[in-house]
C-alpha positions as CSV (number, residue, x, y, z in Angstrom):
1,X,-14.9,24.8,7.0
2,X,-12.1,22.6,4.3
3,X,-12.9,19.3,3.5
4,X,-11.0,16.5,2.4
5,X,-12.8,16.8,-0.6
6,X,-10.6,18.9,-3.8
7,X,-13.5,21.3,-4.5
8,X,-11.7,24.7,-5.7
9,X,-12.5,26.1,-9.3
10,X,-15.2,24.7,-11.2
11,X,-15.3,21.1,-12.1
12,X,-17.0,19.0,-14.5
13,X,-16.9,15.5,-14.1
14,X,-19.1,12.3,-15.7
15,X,-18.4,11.3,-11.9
16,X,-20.6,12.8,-9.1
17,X,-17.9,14.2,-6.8
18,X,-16.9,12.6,-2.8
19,X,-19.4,13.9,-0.3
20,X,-18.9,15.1,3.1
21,X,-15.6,14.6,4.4
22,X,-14.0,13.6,1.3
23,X,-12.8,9.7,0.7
24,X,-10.0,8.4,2.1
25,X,-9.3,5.0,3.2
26,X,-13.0,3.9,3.0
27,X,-14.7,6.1,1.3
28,X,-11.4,7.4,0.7
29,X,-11.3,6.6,1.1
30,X,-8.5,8.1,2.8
31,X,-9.9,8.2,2.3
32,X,-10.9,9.4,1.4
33,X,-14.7,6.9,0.3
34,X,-18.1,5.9,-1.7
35,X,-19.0,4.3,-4.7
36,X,-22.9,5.0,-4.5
37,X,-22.3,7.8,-2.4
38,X,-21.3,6.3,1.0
39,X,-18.2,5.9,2.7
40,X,-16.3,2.8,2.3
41,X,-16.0,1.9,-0.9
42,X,-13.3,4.4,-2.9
43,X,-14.6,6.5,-6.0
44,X,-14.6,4.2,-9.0
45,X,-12.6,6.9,-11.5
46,X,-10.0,4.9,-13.1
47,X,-12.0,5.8,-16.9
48,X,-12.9,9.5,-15.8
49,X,-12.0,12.5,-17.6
50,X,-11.8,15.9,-16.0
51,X,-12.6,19.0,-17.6
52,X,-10.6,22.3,-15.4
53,X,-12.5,25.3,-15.4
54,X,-10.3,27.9,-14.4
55,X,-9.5,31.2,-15.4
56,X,-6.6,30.4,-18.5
57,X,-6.9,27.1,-18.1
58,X,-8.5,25.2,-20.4
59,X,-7.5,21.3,-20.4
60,X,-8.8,17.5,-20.5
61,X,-7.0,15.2,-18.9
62,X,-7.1,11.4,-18.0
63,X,-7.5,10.6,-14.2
64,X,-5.0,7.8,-14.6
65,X,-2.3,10.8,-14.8
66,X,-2.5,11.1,-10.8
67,X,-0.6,14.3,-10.8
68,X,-3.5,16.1,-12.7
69,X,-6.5,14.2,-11.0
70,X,-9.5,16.5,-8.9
71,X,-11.4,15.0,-6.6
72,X,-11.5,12.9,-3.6
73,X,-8.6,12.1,-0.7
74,X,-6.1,9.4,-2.1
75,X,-5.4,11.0,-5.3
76,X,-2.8,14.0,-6.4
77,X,-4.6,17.1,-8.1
78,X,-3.5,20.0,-9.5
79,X,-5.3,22.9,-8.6
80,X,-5.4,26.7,-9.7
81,X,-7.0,30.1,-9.0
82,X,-6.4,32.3,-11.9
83,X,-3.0,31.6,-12.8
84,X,-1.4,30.4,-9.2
85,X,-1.1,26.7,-8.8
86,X,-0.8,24.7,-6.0
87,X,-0.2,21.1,-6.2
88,X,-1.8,18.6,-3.3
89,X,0.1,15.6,-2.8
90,X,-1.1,12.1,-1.9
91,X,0.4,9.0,-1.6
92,X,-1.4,6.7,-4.2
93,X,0.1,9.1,-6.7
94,X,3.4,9.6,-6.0
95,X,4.1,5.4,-5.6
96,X,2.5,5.3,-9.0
97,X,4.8,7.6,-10.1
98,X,7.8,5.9,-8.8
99,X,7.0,2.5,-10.4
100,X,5.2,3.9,-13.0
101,X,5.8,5.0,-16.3
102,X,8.5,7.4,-16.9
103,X,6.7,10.1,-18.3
104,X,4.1,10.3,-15.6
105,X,7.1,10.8,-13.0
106,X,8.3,13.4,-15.7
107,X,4.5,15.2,-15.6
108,X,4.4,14.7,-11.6
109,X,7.5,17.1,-11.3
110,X,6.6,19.4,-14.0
111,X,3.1,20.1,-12.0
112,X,5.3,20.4,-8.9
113,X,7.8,22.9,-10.5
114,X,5.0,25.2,-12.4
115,X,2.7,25.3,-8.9
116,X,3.3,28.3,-6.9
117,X,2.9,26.3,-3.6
118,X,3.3,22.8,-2.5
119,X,1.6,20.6,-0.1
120,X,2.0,17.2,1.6
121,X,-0.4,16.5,4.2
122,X,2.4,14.3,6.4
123,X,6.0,15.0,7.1
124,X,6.4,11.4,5.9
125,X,4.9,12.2,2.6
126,X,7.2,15.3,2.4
127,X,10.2,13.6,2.7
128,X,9.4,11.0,0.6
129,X,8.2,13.3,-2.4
130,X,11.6,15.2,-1.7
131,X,13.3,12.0,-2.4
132,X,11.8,11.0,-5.5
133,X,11.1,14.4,-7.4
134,X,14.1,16.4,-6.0
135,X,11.9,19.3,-6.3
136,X,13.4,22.8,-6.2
137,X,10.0,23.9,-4.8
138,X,9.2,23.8,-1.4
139,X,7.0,21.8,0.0
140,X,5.2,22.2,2.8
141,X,3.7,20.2,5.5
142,X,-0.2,20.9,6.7
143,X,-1.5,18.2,7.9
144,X,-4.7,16.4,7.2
145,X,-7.7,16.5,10.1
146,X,-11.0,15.2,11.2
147,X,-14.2,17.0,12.4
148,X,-14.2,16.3,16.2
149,X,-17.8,17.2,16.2
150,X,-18.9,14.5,14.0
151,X,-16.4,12.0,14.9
152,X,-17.1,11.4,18.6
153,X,-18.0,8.3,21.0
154,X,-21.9,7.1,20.6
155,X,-23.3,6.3,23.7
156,X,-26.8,7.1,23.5
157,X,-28.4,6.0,21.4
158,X,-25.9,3.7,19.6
159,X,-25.6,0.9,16.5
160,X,-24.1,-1.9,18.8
161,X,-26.9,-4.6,19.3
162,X,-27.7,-4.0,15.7
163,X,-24.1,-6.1,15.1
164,X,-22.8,-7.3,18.8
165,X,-24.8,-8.8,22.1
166,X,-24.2,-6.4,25.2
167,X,-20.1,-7.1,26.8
168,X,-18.9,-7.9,23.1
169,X,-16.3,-6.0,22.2
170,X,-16.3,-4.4,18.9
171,X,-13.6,-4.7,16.6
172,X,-14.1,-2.0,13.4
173,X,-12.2,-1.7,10.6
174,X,-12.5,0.7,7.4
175,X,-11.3,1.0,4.0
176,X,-12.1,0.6,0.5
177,X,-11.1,-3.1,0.3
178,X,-7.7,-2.6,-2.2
179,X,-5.0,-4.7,-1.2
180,X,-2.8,-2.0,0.2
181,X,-5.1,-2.2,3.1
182,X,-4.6,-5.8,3.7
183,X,-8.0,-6.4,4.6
184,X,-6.9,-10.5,4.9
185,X,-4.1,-9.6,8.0
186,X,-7.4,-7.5,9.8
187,X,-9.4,-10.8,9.3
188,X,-6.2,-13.0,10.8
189,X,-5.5,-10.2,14.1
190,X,-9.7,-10.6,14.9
191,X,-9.6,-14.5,14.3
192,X,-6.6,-14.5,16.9
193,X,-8.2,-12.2,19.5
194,X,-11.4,-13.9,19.2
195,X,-9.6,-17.3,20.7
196,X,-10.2,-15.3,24.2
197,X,-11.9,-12.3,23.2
198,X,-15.4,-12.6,23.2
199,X,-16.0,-10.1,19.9
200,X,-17.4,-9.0,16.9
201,X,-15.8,-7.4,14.0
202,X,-17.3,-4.5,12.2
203,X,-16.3,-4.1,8.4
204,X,-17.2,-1.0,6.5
205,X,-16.3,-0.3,2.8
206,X,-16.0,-2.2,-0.1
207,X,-13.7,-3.5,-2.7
208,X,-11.2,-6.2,-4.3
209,X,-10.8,-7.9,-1.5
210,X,-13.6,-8.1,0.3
211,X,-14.5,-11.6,-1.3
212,X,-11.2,-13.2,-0.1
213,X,-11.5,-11.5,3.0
214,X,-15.1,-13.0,3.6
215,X,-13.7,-16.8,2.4
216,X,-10.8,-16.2,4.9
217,X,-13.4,-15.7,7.9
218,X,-15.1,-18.7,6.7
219,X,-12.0,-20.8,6.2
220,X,-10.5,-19.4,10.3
221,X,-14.0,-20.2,11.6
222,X,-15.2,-16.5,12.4
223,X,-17.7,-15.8,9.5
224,X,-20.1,-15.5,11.9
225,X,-18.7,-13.1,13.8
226,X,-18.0,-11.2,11.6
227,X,-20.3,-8.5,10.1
228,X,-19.6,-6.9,6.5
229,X,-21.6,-3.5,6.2
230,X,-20.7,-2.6,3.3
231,X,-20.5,1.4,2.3
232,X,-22.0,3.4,4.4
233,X,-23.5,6.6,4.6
234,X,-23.3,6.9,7.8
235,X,-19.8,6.0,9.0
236,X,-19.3,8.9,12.0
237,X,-22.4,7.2,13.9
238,X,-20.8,3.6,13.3
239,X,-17.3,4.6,14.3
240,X,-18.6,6.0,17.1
241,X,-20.2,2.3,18.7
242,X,-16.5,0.8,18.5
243,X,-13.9,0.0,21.1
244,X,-10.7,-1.1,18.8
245,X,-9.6,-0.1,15.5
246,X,-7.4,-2.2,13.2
247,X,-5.8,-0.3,10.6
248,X,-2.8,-3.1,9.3
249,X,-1.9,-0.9,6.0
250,X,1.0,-1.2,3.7
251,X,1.3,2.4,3.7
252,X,-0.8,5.1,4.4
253,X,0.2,8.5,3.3
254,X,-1.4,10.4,6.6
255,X,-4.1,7.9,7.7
256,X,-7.0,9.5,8.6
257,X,-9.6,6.2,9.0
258,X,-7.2,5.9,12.5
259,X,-7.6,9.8,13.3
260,X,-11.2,9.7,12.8
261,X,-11.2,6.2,14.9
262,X,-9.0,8.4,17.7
263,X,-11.5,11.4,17.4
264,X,-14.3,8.6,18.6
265,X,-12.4,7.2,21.6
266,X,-11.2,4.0,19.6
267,X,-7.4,3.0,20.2
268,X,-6.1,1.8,17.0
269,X,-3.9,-1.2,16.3
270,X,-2.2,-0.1,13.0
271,X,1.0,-0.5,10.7
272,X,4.1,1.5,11.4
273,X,4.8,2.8,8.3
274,X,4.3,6.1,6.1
275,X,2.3,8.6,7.8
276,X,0.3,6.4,10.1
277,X,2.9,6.8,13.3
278,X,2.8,11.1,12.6
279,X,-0.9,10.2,13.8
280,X,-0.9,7.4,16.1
281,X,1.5,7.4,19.1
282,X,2.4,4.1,20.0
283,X,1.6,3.2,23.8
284,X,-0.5,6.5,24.2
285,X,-3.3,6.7,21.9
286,X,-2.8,2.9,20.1
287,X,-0.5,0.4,19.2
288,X,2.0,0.2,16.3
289,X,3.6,-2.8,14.2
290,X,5.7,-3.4,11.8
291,X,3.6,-4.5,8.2
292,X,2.4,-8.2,8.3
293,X,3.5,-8.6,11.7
294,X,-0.3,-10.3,13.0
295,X,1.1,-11.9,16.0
296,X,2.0,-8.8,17.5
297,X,-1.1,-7.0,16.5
298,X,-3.5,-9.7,17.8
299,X,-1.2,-9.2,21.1
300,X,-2.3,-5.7,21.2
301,X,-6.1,-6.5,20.1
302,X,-6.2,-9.3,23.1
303,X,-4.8,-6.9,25.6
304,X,-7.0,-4.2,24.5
305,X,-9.9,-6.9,24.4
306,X,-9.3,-7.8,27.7
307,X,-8.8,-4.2,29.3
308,X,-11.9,-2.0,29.5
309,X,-9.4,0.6,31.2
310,X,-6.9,0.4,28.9
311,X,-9.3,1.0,26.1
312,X,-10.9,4.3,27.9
313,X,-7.2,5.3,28.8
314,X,-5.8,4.8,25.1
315,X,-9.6,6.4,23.8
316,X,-9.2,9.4,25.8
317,X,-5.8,10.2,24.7
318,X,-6.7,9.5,21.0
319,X,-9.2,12.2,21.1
320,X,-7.2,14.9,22.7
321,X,-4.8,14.8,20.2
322,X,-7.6,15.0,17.1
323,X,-9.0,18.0,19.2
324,X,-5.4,19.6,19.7
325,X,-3.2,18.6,16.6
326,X,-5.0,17.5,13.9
327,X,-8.4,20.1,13.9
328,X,-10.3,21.9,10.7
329,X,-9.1,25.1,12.4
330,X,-5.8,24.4,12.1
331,X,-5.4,23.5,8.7
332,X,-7.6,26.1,7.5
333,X,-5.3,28.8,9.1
334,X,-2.4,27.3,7.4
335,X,-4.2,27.2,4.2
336,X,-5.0,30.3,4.2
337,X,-2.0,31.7,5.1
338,X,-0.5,29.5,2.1
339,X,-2.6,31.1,0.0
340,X,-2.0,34.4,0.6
341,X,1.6,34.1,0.7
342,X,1.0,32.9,-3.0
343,X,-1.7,35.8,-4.1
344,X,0.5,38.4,-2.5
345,X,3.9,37.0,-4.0
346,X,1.9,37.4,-7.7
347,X,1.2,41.1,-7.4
């Protein structure tokens, strides 16, 4: 079964590699996710070097070049078997690109011309790479997924009166803390919905902001409702004890912390912008709003709040569609078509 994780060809790394599901948004944190080996806290790489192991290729190169980074969720890489190259696409890398320097942009679509297949794992991120590289390879959508059988509603037994009293509701969010996630706006939506909502809020991850983020709960008078868990190893058993999911992201390139949050029967209150809204259908399976729009969101977390049916009707839709659209099945099928396409084109 494919994970989120890059793992093809040999790597060497002074970094120990994602685990598990690979790191985006918290751990990856997008991922996809954990410094010290949890989720929720985003690989500290910034400094590493990668040496690429494969066949032909022998290369070093500096993970600040997104284009050429292997690893974990929210980062390009450039991968190869033999001589075939296929370039995976994220988000992080391509806006670096963009207002970055010009001979990283110049790099980004010289890895995108020399790969024999491309991938972008949204229809937003396809356009938008389209747009900026003007590639005359095609790219091609296969979308990201989550593993329904790990990602699935806890009932028994469950995490909640380790962090809420029984009838709380339990607000969760997850990340890796950098201010793209605008972790202060999930802070502001909870202090809102906890005027009428009696609530908790569940943070997992770590990073830049969670300091501000924890002065802005004491500042709005909900510190101690609010419970900071840090990275966690764990994160499928904690997702699983939650009833809403705030998500209010500048831009997400897929989104899978809200596909993971649908897969365990959480509707999701989340931004609608990049990928996000090719995951979460607004009125069906969550609630979308435009970015930095908190009034509306902590509408849709105090109706949500107030609606036990709602929340089951929204939760059950959420996870039909991560068991029908967004599967490991899927994408390995496409994967593996992709690749043969590409072994069968070089004979």
């Amino acid at each position: 079964m494919p994970t989120r994780s890059n793992d093809w060809g040999d790597r060497k790394s002074n970094t120990e590699p994602c685990p598990g599901q690979g790191c985006a948004g918290a751990r990856g944190s997008d991922t996809d996710r954990a410094a010290g080996g949890g989720r929720g806290g985003g690989m500290a790489l910034d400094n590493s070097v990668f040496e690429l192991n494969f066949p032909h290729v022998d290369a070093k190169v500096n993970s600040q070049l997104k284009m050429l980074w292997i690893g974990c969720g929210t980062e390009d890489s450039l991968m190869g078997v033999n001589r075939q190259f296929r370039t995976w696409l994220k988000e992080k890398g391509v806006t670096s690109i963009v207002t970055g320097e010009r001979g990283e942009k110049t790099l980004t679509r010289f890895g995108i011309e020399q790969s024999s297949a491309v991938t972008a794992v949204s229809d937003y991120l396809k356009r938008k790479t389209e747009e900026v590289f003007n590639p005359q390879k095609k790219i091609r959508r296969i979308y990201n997924f989550a593993d329904s059988a790990l990602f699935h509603r806890r009932r028994d037994p469950c995490h909640r009166p380790s962090f809420s009293t029984p009838g709380q509701v339990v607000y969760m969010h997850l990340s890796n803390f950098r201010p793209v996630k605008r972790v202060e706006d999930v802070i502001r939506i909870f202090a809102k919905a906890a005027q009428t909502v009696d609530a908790v809020l569940v943070m997992i991850g770590e990073g830049p902001t969670q300091r501000p983020a924890r002065d802005l709960a004491a500042q709005l008078g909900v510190a101690n409702r609010v419970r900071f868990l840090g990275n966690q190893q764990d994160v499928p058993s904690l997702m699983g004890c939650g009833d809403i999911f705030l998500f209010p992201s500048e831009l997400e390139s897929f989104g899978l912390a809200p596909l993971e949050a649908m897969a365990c029967e959480m509707p999701v209150i989340a931004s609608d912008s990049g990928g996000v809204p090719e995951v979460v259908v607004h009125g069906e399976s969550g609630y979308l709003a435009p970015v930095g729009d908190v009034d509306r969101m902590a509408e849709y977390a105090i109706e949500l709040g107030r609606s036990p049916e709602l929340r089951a009707k929204m939760g059950t839709a959420g996870r039909k569609r991560a068991e029908t659209v967004f599967t490991p099945e899927i994408a390995m099928e496409q994967y593996e078509a992709l690749y043969k396409e590409v072994m069968n084109a070089a004979k």
